[in-house]
KOLKOLBA-86352 format. One record per atom (N, C-alpha, C): residue in three letters; atom name; x, y, z. Coordinates in pm, whole numbers, padded with zeros to 5 digits. Each point is the difference from the previous one (the first is absolute). Layout:
BEGIN
{aa->ALA	at->CA	px->X	py->Y	pz->Z}
...
REM end
This chain:
BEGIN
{aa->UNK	at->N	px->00083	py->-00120	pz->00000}
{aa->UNK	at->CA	px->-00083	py->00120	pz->00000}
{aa->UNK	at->C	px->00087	py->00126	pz->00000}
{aa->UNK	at->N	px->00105	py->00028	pz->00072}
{aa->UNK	at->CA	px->00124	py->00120	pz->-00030}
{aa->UNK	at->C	px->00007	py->-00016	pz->-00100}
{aa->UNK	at->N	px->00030	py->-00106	pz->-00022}
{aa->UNK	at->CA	px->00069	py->-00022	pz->-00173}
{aa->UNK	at->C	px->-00037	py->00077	pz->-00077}
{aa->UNK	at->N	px->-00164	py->-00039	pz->00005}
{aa->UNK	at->CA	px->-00081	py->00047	pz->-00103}
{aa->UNK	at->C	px->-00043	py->00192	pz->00025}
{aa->UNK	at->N	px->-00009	py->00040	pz->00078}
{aa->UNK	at->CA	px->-00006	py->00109	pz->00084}
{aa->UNK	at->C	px->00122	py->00079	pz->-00046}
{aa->UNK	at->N	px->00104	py->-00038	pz->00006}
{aa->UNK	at->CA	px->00148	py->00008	pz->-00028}
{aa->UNK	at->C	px->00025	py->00070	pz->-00179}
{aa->UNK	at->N	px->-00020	py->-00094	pz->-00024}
{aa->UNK	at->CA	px->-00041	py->-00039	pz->-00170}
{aa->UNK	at->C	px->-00104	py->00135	pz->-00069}
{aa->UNK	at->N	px->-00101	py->00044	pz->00068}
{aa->UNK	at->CA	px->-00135	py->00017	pz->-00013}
{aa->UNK	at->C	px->00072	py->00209	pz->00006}
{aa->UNK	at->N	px->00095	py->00027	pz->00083}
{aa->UNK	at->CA	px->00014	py->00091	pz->00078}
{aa->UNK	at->C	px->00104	py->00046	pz->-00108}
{aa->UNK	at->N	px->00112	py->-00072	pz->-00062}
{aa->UNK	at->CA	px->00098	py->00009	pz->-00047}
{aa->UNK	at->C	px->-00062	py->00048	pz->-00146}
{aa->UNK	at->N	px->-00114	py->-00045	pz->-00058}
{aa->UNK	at->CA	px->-00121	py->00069	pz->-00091}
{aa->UNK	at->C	px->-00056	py->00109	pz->-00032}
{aa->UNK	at->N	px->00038	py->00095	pz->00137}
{aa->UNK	at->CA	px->-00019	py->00109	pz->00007}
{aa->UNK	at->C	px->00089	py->00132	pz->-00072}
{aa->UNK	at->N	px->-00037	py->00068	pz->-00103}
{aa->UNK	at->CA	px->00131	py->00121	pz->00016}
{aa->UNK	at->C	px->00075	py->00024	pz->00085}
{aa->UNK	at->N	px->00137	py->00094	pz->-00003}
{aa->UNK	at->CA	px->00054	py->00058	pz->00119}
{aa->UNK	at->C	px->-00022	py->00147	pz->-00053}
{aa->UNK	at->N	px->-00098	py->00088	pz->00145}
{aa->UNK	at->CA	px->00085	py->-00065	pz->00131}
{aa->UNK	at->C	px->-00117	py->-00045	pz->00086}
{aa->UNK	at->N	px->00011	py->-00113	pz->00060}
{aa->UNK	at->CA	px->-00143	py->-00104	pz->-00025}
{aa->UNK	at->C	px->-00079	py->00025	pz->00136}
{aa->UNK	at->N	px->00035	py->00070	pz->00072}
{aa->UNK	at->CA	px->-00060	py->00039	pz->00121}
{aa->UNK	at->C	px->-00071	py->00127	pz->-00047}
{aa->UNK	at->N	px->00021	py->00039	pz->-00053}
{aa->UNK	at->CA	px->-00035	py->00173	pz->-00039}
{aa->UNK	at->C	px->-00126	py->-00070	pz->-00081}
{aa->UNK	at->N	px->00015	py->-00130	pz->-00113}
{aa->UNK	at->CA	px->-00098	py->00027	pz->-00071}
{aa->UNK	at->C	px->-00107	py->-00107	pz->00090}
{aa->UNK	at->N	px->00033	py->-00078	pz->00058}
{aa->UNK	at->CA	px->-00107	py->-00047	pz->00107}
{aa->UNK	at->C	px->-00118	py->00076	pz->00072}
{aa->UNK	at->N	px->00082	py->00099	pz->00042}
{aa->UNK	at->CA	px->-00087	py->00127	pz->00074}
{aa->UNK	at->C	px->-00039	py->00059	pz->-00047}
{aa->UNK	at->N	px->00014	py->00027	pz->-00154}
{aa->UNK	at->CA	px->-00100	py->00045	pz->-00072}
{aa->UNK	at->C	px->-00106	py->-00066	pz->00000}
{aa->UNK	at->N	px->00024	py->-00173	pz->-00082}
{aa->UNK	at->CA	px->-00106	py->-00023	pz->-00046}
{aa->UNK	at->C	px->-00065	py->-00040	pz->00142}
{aa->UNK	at->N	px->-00032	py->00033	pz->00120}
{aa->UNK	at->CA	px->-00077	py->-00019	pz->00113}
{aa->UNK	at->C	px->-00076	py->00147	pz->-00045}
{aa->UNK	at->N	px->00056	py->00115	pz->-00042}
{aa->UNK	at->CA	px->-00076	py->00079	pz->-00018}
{aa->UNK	at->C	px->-00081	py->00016	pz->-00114}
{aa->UNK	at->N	px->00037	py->-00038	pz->-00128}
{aa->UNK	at->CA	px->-00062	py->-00051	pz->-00076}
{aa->UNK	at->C	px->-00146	py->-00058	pz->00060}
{aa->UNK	at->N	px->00063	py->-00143	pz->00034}
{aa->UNK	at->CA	px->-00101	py->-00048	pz->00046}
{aa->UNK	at->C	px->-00145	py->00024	pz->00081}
{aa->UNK	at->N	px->00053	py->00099	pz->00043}
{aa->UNK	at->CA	px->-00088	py->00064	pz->00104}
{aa->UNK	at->C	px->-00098	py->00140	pz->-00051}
{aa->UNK	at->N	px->00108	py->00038	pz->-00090}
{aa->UNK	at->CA	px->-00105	py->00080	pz->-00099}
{aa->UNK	at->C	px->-00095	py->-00055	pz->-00062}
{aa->UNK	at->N	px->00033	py->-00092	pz->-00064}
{aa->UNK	at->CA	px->-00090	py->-00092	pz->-00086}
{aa->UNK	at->C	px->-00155	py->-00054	pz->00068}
{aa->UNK	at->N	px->00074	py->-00015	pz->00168}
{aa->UNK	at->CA	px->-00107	py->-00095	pz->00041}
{aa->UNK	at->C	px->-00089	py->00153	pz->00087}
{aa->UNK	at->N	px->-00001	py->00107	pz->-00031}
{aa->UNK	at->CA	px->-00064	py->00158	pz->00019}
{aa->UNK	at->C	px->-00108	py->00019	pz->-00118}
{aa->UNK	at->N	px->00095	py->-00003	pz->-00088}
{aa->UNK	at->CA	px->-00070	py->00014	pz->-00160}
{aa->UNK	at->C	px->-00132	py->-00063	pz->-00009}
{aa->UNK	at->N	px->00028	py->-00149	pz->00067}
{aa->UNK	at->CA	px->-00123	py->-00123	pz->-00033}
{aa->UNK	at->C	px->-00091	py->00024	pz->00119}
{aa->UNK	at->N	px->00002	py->00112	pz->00120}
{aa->UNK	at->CA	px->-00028	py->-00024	pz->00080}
{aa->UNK	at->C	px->-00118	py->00121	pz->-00046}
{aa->UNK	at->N	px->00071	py->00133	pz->-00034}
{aa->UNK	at->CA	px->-00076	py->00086	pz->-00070}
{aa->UNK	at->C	px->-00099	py->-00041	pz->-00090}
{aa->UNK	at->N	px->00076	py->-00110	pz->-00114}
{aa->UNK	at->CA	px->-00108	py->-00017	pz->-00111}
{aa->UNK	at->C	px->-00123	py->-00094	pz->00069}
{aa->UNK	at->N	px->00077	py->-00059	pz->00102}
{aa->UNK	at->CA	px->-00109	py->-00092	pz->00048}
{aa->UNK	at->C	px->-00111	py->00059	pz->00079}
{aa->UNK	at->N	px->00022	py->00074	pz->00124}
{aa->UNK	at->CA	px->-00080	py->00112	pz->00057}
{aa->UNK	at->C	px->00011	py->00098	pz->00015}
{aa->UNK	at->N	px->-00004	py->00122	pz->-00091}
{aa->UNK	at->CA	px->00060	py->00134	pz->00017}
{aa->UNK	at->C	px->-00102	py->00085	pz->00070}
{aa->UNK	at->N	px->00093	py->00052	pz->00061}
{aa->UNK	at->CA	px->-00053	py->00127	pz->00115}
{aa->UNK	at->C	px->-00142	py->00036	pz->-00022}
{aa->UNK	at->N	px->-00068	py->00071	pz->00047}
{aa->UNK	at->CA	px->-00142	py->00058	pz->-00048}
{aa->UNK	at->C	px->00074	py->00179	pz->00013}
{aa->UNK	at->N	px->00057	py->00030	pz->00117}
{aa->UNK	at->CA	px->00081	py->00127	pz->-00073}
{aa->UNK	at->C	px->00048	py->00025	pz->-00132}
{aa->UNK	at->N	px->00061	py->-00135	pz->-00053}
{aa->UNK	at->CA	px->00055	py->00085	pz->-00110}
{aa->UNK	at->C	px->-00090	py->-00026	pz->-00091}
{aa->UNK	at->N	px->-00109	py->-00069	pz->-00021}
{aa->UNK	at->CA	px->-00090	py->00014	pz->-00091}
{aa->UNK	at->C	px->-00050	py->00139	pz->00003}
{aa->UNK	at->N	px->-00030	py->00090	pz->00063}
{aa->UNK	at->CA	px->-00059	py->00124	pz->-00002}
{aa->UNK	at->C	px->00113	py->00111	pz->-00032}
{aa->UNK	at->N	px->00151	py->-00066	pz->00000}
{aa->UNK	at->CA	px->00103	py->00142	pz->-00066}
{aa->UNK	at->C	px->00025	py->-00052	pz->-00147}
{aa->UNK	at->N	px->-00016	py->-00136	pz->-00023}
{aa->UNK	at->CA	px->00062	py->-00013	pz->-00163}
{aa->UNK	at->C	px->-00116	py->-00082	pz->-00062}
{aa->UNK	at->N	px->-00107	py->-00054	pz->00054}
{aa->UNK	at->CA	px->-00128	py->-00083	pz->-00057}
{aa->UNK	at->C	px->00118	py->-00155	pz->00001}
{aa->UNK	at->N	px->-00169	py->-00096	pz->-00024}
{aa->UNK	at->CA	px->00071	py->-00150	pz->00033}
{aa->UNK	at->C	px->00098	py->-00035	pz->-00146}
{aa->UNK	at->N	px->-00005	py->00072	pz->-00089}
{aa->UNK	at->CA	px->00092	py->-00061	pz->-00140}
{aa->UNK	at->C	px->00121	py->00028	pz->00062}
{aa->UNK	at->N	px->00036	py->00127	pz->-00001}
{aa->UNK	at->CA	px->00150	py->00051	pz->00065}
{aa->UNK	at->C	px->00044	py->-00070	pz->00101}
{aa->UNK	at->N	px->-00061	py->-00069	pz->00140}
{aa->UNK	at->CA	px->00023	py->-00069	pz->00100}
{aa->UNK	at->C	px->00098	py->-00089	pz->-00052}
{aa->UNK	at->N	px->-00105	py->-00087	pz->-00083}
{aa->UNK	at->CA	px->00041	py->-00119	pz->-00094}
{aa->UNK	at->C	px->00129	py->00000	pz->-00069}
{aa->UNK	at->N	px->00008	py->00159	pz->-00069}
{aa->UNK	at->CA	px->00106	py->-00026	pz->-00069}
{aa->UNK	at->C	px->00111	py->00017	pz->00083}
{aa->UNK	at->N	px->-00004	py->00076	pz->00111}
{aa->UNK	at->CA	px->00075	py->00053	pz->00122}
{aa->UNK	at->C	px->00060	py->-00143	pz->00091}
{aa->UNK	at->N	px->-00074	py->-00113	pz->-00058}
{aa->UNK	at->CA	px->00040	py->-00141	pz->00080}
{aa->UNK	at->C	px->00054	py->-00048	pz->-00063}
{aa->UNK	at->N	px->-00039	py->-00023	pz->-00143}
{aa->UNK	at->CA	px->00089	py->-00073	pz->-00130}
{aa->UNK	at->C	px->00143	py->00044	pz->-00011}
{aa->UNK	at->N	px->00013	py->00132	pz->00045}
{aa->UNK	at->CA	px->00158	py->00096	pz->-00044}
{aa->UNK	at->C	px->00068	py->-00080	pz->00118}
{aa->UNK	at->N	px->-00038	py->-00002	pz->00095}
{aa->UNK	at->CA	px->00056	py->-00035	pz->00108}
{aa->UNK	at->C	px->00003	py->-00154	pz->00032}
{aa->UNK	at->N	px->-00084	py->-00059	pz->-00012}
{aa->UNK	at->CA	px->00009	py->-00142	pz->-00055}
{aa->UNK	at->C	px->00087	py->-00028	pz->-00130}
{aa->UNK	at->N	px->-00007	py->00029	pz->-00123}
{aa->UNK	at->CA	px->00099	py->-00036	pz->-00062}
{aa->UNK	at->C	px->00172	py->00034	pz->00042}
{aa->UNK	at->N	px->-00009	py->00142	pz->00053}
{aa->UNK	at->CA	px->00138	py->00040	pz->00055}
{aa->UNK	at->C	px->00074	py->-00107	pz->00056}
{aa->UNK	at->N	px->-00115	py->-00037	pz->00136}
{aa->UNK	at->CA	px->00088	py->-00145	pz->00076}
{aa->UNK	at->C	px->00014	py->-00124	pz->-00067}
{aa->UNK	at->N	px->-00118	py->-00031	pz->-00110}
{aa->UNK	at->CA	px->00065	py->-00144	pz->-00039}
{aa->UNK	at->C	px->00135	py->00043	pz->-00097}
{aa->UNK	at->N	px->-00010	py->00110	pz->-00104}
{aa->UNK	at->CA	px->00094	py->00017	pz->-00085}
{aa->UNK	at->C	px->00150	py->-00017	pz->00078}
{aa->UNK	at->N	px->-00006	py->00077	pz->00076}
{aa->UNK	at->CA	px->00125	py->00045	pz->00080}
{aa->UNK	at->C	px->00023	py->-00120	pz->00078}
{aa->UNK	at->N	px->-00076	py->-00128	pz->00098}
{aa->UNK	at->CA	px->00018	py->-00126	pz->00038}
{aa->UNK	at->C	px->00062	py->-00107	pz->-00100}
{aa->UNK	at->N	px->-00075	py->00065	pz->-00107}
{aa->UNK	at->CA	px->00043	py->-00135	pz->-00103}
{aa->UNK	at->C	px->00174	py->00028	pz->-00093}
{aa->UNK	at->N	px->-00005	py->00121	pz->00014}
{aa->UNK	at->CA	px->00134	py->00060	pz->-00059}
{aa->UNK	at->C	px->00120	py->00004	pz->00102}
{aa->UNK	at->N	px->-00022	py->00023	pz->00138}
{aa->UNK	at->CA	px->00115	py->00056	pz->00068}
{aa->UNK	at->C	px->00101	py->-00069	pz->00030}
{aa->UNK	at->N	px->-00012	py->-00181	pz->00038}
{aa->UNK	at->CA	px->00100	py->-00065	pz->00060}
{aa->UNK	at->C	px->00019	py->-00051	pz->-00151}
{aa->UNK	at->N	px->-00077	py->-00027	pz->-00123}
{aa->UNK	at->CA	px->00171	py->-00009	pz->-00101}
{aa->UNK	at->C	px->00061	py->00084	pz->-00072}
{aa->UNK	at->N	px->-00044	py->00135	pz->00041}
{aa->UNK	at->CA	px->00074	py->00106	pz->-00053}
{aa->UNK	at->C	px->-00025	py->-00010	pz->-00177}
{aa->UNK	at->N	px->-00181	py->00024	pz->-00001}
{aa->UNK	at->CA	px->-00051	py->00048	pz->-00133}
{aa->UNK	at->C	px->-00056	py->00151	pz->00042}
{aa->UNK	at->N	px->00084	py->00057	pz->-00041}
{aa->UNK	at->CA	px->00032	py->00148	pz->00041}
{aa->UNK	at->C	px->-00128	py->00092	pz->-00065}
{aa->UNK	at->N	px->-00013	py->00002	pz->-00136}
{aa->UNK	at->CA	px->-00074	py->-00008	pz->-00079}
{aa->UNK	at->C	px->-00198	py->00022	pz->00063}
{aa->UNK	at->N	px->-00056	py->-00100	pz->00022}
{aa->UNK	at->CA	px->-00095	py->-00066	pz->00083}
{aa->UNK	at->C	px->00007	py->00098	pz->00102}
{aa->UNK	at->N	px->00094	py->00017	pz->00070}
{aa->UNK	at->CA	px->-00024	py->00027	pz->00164}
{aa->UNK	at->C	px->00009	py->00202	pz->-00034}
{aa->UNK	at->N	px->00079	py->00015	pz->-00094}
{aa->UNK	at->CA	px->-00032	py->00166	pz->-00042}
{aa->UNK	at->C	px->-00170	py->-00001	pz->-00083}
{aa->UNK	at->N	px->-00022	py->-00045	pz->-00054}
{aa->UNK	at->CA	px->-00129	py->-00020	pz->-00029}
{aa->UNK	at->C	px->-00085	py->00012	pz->00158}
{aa->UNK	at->N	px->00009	py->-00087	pz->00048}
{aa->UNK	at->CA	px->-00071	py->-00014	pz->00120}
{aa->UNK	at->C	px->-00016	py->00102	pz->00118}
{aa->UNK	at->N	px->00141	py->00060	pz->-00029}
{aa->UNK	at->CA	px->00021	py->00134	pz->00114}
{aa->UNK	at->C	px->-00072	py->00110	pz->-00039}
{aa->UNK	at->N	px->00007	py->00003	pz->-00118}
{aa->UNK	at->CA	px->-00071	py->00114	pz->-00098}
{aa->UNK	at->C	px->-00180	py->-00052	pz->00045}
{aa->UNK	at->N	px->-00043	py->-00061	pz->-00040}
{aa->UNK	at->CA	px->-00138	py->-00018	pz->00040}
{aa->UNK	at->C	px->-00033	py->00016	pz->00138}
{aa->UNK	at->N	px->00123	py->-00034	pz->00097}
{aa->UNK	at->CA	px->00012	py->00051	pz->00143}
{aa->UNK	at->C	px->00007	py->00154	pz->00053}
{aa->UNK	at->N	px->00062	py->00097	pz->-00090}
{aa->UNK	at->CA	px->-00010	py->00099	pz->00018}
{aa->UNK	at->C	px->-00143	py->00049	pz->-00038}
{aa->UNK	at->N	px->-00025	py->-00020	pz->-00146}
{aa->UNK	at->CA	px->-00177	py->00022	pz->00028}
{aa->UNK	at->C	px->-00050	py->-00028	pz->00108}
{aa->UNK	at->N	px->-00029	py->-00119	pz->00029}
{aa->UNK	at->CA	px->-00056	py->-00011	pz->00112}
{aa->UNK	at->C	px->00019	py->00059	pz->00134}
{aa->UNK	at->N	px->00124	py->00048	pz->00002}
{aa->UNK	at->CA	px->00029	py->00085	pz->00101}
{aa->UNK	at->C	px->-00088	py->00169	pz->-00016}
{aa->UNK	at->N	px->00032	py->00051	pz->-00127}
{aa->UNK	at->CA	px->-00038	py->00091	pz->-00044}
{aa->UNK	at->C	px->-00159	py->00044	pz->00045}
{aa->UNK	at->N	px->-00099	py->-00111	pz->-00014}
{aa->UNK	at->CA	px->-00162	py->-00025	pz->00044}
{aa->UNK	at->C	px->00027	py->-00003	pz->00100}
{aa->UNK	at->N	px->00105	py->-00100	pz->00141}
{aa->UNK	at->CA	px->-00058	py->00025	pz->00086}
{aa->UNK	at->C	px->00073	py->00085	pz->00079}
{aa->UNK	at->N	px->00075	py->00131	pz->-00022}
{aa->UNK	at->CA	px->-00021	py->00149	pz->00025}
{aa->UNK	at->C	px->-00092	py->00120	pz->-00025}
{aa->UNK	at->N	px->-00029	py->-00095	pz->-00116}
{aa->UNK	at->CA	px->-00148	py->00108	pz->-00049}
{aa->UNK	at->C	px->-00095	py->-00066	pz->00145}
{aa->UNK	at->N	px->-00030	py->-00139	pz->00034}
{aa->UNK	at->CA	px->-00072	py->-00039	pz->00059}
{aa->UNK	at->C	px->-00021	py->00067	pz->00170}
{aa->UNK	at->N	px->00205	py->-00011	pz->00030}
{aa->UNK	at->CA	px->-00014	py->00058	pz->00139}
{aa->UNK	at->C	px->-00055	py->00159	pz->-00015}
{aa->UNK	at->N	px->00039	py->00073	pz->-00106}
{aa->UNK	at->CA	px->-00038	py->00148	pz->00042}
{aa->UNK	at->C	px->-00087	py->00043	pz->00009}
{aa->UNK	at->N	px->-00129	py->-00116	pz->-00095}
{aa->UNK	at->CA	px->-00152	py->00031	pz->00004}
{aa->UNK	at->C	px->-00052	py->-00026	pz->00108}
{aa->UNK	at->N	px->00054	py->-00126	pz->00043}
{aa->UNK	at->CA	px->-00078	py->-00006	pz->00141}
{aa->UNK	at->C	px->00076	py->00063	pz->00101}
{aa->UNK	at->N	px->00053	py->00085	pz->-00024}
{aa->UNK	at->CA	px->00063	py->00096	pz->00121}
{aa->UNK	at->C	px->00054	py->-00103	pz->00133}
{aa->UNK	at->N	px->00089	py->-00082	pz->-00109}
{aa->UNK	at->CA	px->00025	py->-00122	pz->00138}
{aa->UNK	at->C	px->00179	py->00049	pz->00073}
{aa->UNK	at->N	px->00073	py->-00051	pz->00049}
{aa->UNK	at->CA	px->00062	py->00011	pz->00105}
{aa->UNK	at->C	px->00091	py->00028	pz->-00053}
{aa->UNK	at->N	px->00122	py->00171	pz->00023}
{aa->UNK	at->CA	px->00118	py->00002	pz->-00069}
{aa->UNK	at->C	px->00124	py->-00131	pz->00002}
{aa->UNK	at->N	px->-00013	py->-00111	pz->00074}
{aa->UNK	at->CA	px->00063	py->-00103	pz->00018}
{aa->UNK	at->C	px->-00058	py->-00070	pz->-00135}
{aa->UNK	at->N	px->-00109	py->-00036	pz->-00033}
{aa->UNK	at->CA	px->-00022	py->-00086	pz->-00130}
{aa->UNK	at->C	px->00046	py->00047	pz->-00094}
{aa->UNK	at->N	px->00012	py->00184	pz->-00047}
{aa->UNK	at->CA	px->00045	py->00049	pz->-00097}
{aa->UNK	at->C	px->00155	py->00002	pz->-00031}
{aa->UNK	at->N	px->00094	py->-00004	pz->00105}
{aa->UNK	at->CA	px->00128	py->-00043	pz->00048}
{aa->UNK	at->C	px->00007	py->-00121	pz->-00060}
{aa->UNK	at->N	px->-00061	py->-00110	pz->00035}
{aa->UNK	at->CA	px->00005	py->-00133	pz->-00002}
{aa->UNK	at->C	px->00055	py->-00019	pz->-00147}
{aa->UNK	at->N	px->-00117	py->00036	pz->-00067}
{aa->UNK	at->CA	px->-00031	py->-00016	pz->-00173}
{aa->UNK	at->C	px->00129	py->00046	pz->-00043}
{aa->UNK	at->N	px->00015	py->00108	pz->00012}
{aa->UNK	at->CA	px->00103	py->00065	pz->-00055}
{aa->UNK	at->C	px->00126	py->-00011	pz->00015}
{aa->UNK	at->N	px->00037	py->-00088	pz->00131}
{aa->UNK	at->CA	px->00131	py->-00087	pz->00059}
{aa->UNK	at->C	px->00005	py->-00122	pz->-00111}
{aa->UNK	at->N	px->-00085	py->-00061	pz->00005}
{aa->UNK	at->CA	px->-00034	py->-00103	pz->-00032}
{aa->UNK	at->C	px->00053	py->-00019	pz->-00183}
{aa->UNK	at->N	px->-00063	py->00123	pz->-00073}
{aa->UNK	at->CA	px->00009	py->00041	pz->-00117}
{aa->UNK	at->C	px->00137	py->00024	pz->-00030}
{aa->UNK	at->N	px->00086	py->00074	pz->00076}
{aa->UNK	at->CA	px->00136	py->00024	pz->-00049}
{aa->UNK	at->C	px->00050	py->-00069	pz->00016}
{aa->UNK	at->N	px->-00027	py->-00115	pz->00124}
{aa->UNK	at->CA	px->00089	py->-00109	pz->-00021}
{aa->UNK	at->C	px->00019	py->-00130	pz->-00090}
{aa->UNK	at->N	px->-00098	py->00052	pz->-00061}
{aa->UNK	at->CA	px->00016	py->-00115	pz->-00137}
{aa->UNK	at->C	px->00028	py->00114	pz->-00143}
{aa->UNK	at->N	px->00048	py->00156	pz->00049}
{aa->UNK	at->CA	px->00048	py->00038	pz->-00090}
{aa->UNK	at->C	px->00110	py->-00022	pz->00004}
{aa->UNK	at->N	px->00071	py->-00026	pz->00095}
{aa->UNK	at->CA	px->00139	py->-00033	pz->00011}
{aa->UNK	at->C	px->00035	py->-00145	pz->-00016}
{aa->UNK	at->N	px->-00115	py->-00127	pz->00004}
{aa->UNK	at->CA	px->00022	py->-00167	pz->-00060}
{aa->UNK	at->C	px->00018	py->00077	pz->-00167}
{aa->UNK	at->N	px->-00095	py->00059	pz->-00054}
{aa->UNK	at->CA	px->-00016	py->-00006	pz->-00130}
{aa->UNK	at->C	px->00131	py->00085	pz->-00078}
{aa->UNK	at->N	px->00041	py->00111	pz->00061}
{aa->UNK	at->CA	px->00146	py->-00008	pz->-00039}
{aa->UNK	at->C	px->00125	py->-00054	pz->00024}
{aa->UNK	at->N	px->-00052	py->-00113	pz->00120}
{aa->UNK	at->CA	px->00068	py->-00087	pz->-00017}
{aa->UNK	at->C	px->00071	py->-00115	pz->-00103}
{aa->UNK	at->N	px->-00117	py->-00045	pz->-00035}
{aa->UNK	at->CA	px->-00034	py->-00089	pz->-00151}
{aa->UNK	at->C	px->-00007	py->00039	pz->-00089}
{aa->UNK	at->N	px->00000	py->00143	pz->-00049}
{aa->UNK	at->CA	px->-00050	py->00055	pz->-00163}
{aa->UNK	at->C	px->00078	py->-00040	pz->-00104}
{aa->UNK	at->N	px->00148	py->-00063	pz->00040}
{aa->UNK	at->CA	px->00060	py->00015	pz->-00084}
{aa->UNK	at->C	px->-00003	py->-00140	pz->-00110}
{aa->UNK	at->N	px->-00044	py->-00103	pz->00032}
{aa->UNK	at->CA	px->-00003	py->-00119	pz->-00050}
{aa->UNK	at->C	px->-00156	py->-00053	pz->00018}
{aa->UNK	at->N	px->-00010	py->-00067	pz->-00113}
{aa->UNK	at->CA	px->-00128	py->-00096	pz->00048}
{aa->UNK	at->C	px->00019	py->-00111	pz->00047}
{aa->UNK	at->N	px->00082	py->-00055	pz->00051}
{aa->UNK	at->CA	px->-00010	py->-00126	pz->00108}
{aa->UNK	at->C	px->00157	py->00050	pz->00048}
{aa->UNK	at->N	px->00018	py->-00089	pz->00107}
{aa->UNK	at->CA	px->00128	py->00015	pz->00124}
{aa->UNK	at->C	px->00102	py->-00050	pz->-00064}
{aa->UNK	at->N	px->00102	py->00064	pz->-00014}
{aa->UNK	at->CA	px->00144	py->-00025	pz->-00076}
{aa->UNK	at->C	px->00025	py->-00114	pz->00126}
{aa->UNK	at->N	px->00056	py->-00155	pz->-00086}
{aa->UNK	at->CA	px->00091	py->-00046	pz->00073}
{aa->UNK	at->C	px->00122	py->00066	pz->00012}
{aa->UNK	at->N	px->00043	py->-00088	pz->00143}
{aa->UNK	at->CA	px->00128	py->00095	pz->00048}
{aa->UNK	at->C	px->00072	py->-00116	pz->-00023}
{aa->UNK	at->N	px->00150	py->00018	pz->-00061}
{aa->UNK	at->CA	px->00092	py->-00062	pz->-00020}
{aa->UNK	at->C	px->00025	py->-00132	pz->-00023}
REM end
């Protein structure tokens, strides 16, 4: 079972801790997205109507699977795709916190949140998949 664990880990791009912890965040976006599309707020139906909700879950749902499914083999490509639909989605839900006049901490949040995948995405711009190293 190491073995395989071992094996499984060594699969990963470098630098393979960095992209692990992504894709937990990935992941976790993704599983927001589905959570939205699945039951979205009744607030935000009244700032963007139920289509926008929808599409406001899909951006964010696709973000996390794109970016889950791209990050640990370093298909660079995919996961800038994915960040980009993440920033939309970020984009709505600042429009979202300011309408509902919600908490300068959520508007912080978004916007932490947002640059820091401006700084993954110039990370990666330069190639579409992860240069082997040596």
């Amino acid at each position: 079972m190491r073995a395989l664990a071992s094996r499984w880990f060594l699969l990963i791009a470098e630098p393979r801790v960095q992209r692990i912890l992504l894709f937990v965040i990935y992941v976790c976006l993704a599983l927001g997205g589905l959570e939205l599309v699945a039951t979205p707020p009744g607030k935000f139906h009244a700032v963007l109507g139920f289509g926008l909700v929808l599409a406001f879950g899909a951006l964010v749902l696709v973000a996390g699977v794109f970016g889950a499914i791209a990050v640990l083999p370093g298909i660079r490509w995919l996961e800038r795709a994915g960040i980009v639909a993440l920033w939309t989605g970020l984009f709505i839900f600042e429009v979202l916190v300011a309408a509902l006049q919600a908490s300068t901490i959520s508007f912080i949040f978004g916007l932490v949140l947002g640059l820091l995948f401006v700084i993954r995405f110039i990370q990666i711009r330069q190639y579409a998949l992860t240069p082997k190293l040596g």
